[in-house]
C-alpha positions in Angstrom: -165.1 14.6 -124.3 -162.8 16.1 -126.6 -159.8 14.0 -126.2 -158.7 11.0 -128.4 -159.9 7.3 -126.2 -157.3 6.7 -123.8 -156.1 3.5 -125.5 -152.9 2.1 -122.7 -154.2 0.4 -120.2 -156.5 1.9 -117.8 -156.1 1.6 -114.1 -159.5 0.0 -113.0 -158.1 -1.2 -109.1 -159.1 1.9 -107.4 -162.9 0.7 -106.8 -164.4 -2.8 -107.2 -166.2 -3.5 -110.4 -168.4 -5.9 -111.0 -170.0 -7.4 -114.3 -173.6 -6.8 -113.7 -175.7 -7.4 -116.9 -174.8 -7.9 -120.6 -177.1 -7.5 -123.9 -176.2 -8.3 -127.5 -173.6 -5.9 -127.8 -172.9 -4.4 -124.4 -171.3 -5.9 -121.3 -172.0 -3.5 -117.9 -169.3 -3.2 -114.8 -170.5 -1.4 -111.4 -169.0 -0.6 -108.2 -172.2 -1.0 -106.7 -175.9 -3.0 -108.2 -177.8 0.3 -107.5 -176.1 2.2 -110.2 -177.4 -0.2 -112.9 -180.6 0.6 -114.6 -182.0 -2.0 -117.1 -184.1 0.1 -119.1 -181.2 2.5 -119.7 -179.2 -0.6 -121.0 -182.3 -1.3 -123.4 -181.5 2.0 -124.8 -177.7 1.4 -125.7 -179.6 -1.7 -128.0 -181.4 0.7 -129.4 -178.7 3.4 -130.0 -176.2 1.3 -131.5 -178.7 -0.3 -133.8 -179.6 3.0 -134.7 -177.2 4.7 -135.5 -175.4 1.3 -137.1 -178.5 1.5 -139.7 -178.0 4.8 -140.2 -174.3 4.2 -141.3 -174.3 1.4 -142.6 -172.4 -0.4 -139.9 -172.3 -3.8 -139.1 -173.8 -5.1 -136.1 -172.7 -8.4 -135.5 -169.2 -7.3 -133.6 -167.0 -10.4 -132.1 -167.0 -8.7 -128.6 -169.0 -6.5 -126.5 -168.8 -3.2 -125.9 -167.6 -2.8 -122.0 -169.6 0.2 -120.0 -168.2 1.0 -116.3 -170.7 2.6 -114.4 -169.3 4.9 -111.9 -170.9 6.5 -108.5 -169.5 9.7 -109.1 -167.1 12.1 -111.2 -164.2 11.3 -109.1 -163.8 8.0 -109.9 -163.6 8.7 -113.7 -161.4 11.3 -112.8 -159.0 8.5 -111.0 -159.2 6.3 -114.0 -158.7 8.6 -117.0 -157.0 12.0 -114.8 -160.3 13.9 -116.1 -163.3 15.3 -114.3 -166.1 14.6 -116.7 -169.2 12.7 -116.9 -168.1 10.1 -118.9 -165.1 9.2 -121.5 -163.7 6.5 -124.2 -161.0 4.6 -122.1 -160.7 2.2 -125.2 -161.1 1.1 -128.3 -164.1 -1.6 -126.8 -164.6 0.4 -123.5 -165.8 3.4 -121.6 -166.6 5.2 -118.2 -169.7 7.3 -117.0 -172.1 8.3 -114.3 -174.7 7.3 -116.7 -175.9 3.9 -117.9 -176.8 4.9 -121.1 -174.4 7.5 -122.6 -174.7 7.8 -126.3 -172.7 10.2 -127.0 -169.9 8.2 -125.8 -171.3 4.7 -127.1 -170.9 6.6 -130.7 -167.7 7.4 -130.0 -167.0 4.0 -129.6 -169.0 2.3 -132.8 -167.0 5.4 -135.0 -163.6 4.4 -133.8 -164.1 0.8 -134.3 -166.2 1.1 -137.6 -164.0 4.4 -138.9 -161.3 4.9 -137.3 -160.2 8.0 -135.9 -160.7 11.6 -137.4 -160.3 15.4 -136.6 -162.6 16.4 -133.8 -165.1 18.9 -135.8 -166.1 15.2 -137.2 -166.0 12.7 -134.6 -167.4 15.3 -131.5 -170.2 16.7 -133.9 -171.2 13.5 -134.8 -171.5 11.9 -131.5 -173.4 15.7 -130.4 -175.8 15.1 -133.1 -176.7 11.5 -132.2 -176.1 12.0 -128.2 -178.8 12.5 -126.5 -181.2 12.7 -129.5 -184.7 12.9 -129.1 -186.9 14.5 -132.3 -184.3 16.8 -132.6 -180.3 16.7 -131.5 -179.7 18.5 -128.5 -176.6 20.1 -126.4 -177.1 20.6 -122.8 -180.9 20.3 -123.6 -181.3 22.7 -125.8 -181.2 22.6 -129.9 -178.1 23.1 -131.8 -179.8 26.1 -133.9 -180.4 27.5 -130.5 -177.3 27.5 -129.5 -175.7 29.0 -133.1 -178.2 31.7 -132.6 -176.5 32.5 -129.1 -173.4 32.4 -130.6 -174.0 34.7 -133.6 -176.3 37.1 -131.2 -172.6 37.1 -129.3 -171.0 37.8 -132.3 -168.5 35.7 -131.6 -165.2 35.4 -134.1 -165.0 32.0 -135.7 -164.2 30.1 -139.1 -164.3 26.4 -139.8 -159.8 26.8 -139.8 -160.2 27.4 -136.3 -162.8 24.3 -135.2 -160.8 22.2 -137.8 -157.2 23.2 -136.7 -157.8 24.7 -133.1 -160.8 22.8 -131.9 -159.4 22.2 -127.9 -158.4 25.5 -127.7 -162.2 26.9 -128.3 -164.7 26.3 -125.1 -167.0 23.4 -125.4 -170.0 25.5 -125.1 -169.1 26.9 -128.5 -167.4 24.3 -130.2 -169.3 21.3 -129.3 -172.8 22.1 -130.9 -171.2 24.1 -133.4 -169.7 20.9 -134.6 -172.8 19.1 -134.6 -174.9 21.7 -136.8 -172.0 21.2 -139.0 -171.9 17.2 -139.1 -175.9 17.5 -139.6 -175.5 20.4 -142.5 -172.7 17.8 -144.1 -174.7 14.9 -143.9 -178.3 16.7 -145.3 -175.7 18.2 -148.5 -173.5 15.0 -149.1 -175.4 12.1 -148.1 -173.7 9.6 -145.6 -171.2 7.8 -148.0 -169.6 11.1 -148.3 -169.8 12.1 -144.7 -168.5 8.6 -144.1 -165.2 9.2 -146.4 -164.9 12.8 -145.5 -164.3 11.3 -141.6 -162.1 8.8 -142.3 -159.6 11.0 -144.3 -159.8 14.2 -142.3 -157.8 14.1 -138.9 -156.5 16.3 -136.4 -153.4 17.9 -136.8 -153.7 18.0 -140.7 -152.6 21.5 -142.0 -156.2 23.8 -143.3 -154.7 23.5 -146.9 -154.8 19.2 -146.7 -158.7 19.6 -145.3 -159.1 21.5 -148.4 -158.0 19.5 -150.4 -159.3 16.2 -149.2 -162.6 18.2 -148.4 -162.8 19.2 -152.6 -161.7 15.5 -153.5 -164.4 14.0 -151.9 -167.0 16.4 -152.1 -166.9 17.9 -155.7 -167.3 20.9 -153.6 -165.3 23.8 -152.1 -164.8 23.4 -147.9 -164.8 27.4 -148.2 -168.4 27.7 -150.3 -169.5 25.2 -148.1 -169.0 27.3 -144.9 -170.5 30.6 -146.6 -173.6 28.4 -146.9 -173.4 26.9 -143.8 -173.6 30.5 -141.5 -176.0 32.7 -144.0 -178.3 28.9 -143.1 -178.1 29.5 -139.7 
């Protein structure tokens, strides 16, 4: 979801919830014992270990991260005044249909571990390890298929406009988009720089500042880089 984590506190009242099962690091609320699936809470283990080794977060967190399970789309729409599938409702908590929901849960280990950032950086990254199987998908279907649909569209876009107008572009475009880009930043800098790159770059920073904070971390020109980032896909 592109939207910061709603961080005041949630209204919860409007169904029952009910602690259900907790792991190492997650803690599981339903409305009702048939929404819970114990193999899917297996695989938010696995995720956040995952993708914890893979940058270089720590894993031994004071408290657990709390997952409300919800029968349907209106109830998160009640809670957070969104019809979605699932959202960040705080800094240690989120809502979904779904048991295991990674592209939220990364949400979640980013802002605790990273902080906040601009959402080309914090929605690409939780696109490319949502839902990952041998290779990241969006809506089932690979991120280089979906650039090749946009580019067969020929569709106008630059990095200024996901950087600096990312809500106004639809998710269909902007979402995967940003994951191809979080993946081609990661293969070319390595994760330390990825790391940095996200926690100086936020939303609402002018193009100019990304430049800037872009070349002082990278070595590297943000506008080189997208010239090599569309004649790759």
């Amino acid at each position: 979801m592109a939207t910061k984590p709603i961080t005041a506190k949630v209204d919860l009242s409007k169904a029952q919830w009910k602690k259900i099962y907790q792991t190492n690091h997650f803690v599981f609320f339903v409305t009702k014992g048939s929404l819970f699936k114990k193999f899917a809470a297996v695989k938010c283990e696995k995720h956040f270990l995952k993708t914890c080794g893979v940058f270089g977060f720590p894993i031994n967190w004071k408290k657990r991260i709390k997952i409300y399970i919800a029968p349907n789309q209106n109830i998160i729409q009640r809670v957070t005044g969104r019809k979605t599938f699932g959202s960040v409702i705080g800094k240690l908590s989120l809502i979904s249909v779904y048991t295991f929901h990674p592209h939220e849960i990364t949400h979640v280990i980013f802002n605790n571990c990273l902080g906040d950032s601009n959402y080309v950086l914090k929605e690409g990254v939780a696109v490319l390890y949502g839902w990952f199987k041998r290779i990241p998908l969006w809506k089932g279907k690979s991120l280089r298929f979906w650039l090749k649909k946009f580019k067969a569209e020929k569709s106008n876009l630059s990095f200024e406009k996901l950087f600096c107008h990312f809500q106004r572009i639809p998710s269909s475009i902007s979402y995967p988009i940003s994951g191809a880009i979080v993946q081609f930043l990661i293969n070319e800098f390595g994760v330390e720089k990825f790391k940095n790159l996200y926690r100086k770059i936020k939303s609402g920073m002018s193009y100019k500042k990304i430049q800037d904070v872009f070349q002082e971390v990278t070595g590297s020109s943000l506008d080189g880089i997208e010239k090599r980032f569309w004649r790759k896909f």
